[in-house]
VEXDREN-2710 file (C-alpha; in Angstrom, 1 decimal):
% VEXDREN-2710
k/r/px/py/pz
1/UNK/39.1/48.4/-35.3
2/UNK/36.1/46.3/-33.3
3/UNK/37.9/43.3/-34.4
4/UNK/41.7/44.4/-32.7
5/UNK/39.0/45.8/-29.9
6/UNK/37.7/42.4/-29.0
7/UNK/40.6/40.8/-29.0
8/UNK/42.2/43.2/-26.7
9/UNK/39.5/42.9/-24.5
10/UNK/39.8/38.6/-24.6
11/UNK/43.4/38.8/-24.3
12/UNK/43.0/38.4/-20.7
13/UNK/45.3/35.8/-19.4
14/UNK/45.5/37.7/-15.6
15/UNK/41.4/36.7/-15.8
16/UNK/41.2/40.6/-14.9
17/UNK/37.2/41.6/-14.5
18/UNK/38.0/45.6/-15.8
19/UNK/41.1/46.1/-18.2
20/UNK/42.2/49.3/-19.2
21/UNK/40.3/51.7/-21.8
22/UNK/42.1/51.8/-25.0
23/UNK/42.0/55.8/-25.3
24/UNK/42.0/57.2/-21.5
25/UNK/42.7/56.3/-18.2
26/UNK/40.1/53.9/-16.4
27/UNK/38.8/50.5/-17.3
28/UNK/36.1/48.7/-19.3
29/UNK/34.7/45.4/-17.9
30/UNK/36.1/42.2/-19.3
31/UNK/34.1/39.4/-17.6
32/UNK/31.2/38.7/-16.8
33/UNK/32.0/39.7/-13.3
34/UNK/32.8/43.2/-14.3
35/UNK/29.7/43.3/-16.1
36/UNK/27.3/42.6/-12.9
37/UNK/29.3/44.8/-11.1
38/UNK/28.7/47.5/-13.4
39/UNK/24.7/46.6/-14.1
40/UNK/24.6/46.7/-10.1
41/UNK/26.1/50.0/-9.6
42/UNK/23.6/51.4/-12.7
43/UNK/20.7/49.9/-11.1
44/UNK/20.9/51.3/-7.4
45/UNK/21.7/54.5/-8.8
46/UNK/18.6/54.3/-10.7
47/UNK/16.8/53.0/-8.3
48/UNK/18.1/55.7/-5.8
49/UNK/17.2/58.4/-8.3
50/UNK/13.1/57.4/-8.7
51/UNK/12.8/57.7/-4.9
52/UNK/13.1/61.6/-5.0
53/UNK/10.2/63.6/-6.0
54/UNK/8.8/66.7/-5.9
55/UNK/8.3/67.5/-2.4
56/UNK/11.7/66.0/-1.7
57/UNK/13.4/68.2/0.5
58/UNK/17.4/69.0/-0.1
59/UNK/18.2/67.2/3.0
60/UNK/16.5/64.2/1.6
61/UNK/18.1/64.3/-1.6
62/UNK/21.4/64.7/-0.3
63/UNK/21.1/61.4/2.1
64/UNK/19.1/59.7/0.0
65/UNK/21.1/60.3/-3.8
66/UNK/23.9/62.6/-3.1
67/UNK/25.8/60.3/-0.3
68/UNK/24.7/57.2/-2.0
69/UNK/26.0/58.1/-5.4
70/UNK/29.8/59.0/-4.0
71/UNK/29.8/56.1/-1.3
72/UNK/28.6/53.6/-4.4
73/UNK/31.2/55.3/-6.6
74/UNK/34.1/55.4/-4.3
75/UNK/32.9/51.4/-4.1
76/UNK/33.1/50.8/-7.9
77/UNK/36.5/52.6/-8.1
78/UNK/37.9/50.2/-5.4
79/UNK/36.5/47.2/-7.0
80/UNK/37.5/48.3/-10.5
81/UNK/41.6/48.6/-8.8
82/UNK/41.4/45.8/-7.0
83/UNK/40.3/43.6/-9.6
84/UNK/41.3/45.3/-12.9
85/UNK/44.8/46.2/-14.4
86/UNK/46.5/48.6/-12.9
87/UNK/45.7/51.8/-14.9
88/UNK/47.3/54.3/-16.2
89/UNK/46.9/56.6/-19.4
90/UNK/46.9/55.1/-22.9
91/UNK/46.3/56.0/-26.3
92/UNK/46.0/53.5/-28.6
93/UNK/46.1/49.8/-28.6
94/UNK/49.4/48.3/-26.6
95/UNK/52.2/47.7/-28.6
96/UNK/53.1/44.9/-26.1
97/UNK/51.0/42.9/-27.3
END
């Protein structure tokens, strides 16, 4: 099954960053380009989370995690539409293929 899995993910001939999961709805990065996107996203998240600390107030962790973790999210999702197939729910490999 890794095997079909690769080559679904290289069958690519749209050069798409993200295709679509094989069991779900969402995507899975492609290309390289999907991949940075994806480390970038991980690492300002992480980033954001070792600023808070204990005497962190919940205003401060709301502005400084909260927003920044649904404004970078809503980002991804954009990116991950605009420059993946178009999803939609699948189980299983493609038989169009």
């Amino acid at each position: 099954m890794f095997k079909e899995y690769i080559a679904y993910i290289k069958d690519n001939p749209e050069g798409y960053w993200f295709k679509r999961k094989v069991f779900g709805w969402g995507w899975v990065p492609a290309k390289w380009q999907g991949w940075l996107v994806l480390f970038v996203y991980l690492f300002v998240l992480v980033s954001l989370a070792f600023t808070i600390d204990d005497n962190s107030t919940n205003r401060e962790i709301v502005f400084m995690l909260l927003l920044p973790f649904v404004l970078l999210t809503i980002a991804l999702i954009r990116i991950c539409y605009k420059k993946g197939e178009k999803p939609r729910w699948q189980w299983g490999f493609p038989k169009e293929r």
